[in-house]
N, C-alpha and C positions, 0 to 999 in steps of 0.2 A: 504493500500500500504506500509506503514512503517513497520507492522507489515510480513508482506511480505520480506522485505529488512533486517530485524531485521533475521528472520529467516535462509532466507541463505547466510548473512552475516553471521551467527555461523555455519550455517552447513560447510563452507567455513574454516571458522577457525580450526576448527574440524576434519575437513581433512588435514589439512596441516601440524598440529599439529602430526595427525595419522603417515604420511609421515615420520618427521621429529624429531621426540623423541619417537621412538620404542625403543623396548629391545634388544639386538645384544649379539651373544657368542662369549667367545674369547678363543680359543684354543691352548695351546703350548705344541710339544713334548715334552713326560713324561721321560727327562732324568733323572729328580728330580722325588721323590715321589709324589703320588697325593696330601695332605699337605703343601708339600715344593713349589709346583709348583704353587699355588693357595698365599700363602706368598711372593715368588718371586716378581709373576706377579700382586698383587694385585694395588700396584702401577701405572702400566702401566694402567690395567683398571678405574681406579680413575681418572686418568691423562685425557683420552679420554674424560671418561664421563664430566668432568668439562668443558671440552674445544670444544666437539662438543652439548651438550645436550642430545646426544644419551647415554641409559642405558647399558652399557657395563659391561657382567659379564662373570668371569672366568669359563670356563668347562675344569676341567682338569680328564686326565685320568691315569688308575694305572699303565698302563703296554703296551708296543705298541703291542702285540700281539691285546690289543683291541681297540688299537687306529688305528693299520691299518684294521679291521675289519668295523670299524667305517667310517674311512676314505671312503671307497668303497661307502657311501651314501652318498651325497652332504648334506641332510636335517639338518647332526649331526652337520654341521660348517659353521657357518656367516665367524668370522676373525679366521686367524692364522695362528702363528706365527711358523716357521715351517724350518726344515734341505732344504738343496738346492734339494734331490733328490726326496722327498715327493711333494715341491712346485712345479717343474716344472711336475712330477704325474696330481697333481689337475690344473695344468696351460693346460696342453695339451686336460689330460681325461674328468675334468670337468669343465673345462672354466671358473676357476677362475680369477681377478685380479691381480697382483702382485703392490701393493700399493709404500714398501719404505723395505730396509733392513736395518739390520745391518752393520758395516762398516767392509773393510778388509774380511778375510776369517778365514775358522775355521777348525780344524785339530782334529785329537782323539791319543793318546799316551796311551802305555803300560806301566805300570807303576808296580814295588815293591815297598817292606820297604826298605829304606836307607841303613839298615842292611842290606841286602840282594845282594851280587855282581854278577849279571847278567847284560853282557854287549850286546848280541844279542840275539836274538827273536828264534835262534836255540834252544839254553840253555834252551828252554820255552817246548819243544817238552815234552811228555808225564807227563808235570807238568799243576795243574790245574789254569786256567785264568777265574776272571769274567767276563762277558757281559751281556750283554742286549742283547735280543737277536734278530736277523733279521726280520725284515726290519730296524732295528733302526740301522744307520751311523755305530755304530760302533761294529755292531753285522756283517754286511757287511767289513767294514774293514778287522776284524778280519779275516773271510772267505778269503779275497782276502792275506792274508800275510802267511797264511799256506796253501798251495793248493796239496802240496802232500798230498796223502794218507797215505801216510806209515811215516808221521812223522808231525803229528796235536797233539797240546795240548788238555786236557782236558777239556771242556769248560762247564764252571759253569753257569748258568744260574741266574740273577739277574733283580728286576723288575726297578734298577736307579744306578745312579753315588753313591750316599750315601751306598746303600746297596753292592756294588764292593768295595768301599774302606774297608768298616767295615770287610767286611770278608778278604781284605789282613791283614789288623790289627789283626782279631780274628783269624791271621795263617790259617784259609779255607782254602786258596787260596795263589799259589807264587806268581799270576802279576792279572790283570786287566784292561781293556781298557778302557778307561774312555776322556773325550773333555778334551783337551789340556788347555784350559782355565781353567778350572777345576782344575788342577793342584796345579797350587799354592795357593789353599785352605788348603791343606793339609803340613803342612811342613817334615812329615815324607816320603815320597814319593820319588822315583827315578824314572825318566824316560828311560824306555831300548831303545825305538824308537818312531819316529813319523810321523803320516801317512800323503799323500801328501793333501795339503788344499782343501776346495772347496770352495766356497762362503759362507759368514756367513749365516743364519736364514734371509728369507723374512716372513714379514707382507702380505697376501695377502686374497683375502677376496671374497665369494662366487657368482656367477652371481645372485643370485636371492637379492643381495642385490642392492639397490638402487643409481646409478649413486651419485646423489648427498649424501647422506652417504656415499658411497666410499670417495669423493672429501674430504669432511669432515675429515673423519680421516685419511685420505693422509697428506693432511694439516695440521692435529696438530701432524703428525708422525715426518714429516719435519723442523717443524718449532720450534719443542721443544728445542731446545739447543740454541732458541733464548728468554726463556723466565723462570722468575724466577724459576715458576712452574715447569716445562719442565724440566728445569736444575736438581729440585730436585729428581723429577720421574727417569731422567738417571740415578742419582747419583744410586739411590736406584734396579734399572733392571741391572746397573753394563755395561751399555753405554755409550761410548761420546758420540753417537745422530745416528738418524734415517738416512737416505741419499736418495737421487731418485738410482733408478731401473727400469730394465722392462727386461719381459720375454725372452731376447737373453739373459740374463748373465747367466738365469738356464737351458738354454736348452741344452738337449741329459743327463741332472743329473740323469735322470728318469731310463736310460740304467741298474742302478745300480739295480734296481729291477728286469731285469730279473730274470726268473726263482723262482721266488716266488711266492708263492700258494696264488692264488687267482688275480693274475695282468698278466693283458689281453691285451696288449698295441693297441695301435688306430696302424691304415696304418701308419699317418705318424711315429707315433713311430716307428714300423718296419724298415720304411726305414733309421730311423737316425742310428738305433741301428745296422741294417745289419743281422736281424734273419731268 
């Protein structure tokens, strides 16, 4: 009988353990290089794993042409960390969670060298501009601030923020769109305009993940900036702290996708959006 009770008393452990310190991916729009993005964020994953037990590891990708590819399968993403119009995508289409965001909101600017005296976004018409390019925030931007035909910049194609600056540097290129935040990385940089906010980057995280592992890293998302650890993790992701959310602050962001190859929106997308 003991050896009875011995038994699934471990098989009992065994499972719980299974539950509850699995391996989870965590994924962040590739504005940064694949390199850069996995150094950024490595922190943040460090941070979770210490604090919930779950193995949190970076997947990052090179280029959002394959990250919205990617995206189209829910298998490719446990967390992530992710733009307003991507999150509310995976919120509507694949019934993600949206766990905790960033605070405030987040904008993209066109930006030259210092040198360079361009004071509106016309002066930019048949000169060449970096991007990243659509679906990503500010590949969309850009689309939305030149909508004439007959008077569009040139647009250079780039796989992150890093590789748009350099080539304003290396004369490529007159201007580049690049997150407003971003910015003041750079101190040879001028800003010509800047586009209107949306909500910063949510954390949110895939249904086939486990209520209570959701909860878990809700929790240490939250409650980082109350704790030494936590504190240093922000310092180093380049946030004051995590905050509550939920899915009304990103909805109808997803609108920004229409007409992009490959995004099919649900009914109720249709109706928000008016197609």
């Amino acid at each position: 009988m003991k050896t009875i009770f011995k038994v699934l008393l471990i098989a009992t452990l065994f499972a719980y353990s299974n539950i509850f310190a699995q391996e989870y991916t965590l994924s962040i729009q590739p504005t940064l290089s694949k390199e850069e993005t996995i150094k950024s964020y490595q922190p943040l994953a460090d941070y979770l794993s210490k604090e919930t037990g779950h193995k949190i590891k970076i997947k990052a990708y090179r280029n959002f042409f394959t990250y919205w590819q990617k995206m189209k399968s829910e298998k490719n993403f446990d967390f992530v960390l992710d733009a307003a119009h991507f999150t509310d995508y995976r919120i509507v289409e694949k019934n993600y969670s949206v766990l905790a965001k960033i605070p405030n909101t987040i904008s993209f600017s066109i930006v030259t060298r210092n040198d360079v005296f361009i004071f509106d976004t016309d002066e930019l018409v048949l000169e060449k501009i970096a991007t990243t390019p659509s679906p990503s925030l500010g590949g969309i931007r850009l689309y939305e601030i030149f909508q004439n035909p007959a008077r569009l910049p040139i647009q250079v194609t780039v796989h992150d923020t890093s590789e748009a600056v350099k080539a304003i540097a290396d004369g490529k290129v007159l201007a580049a769109i690049i997150p407003t935040p971003l910015v003041s990385n750079y101190d040879y940089l001028n800003t010509v305009m800047t586009t209107t906010p949306v909500p910063h980057m949510a954390f949110s995280a895939s249904s086939k993940v486990p209520e209570e592992v959701k909860n878990d890293i809700k929790n240490a998302l939250i409650q980082a900036d109350n704790s030494e650890d936590g504190r240093i993790m922000l310092g180093k992701v380049k946030s004051e702290k995590f905050e509550k959310t939920s899915a009304k602050d990103y909805a109808g962001y997803s609108k920004l996708l229409k007409g992009l190859f490959g995004y099919v929106p649900s009914e109720e997308q249709v109706s928000q959006i008016g197609i």
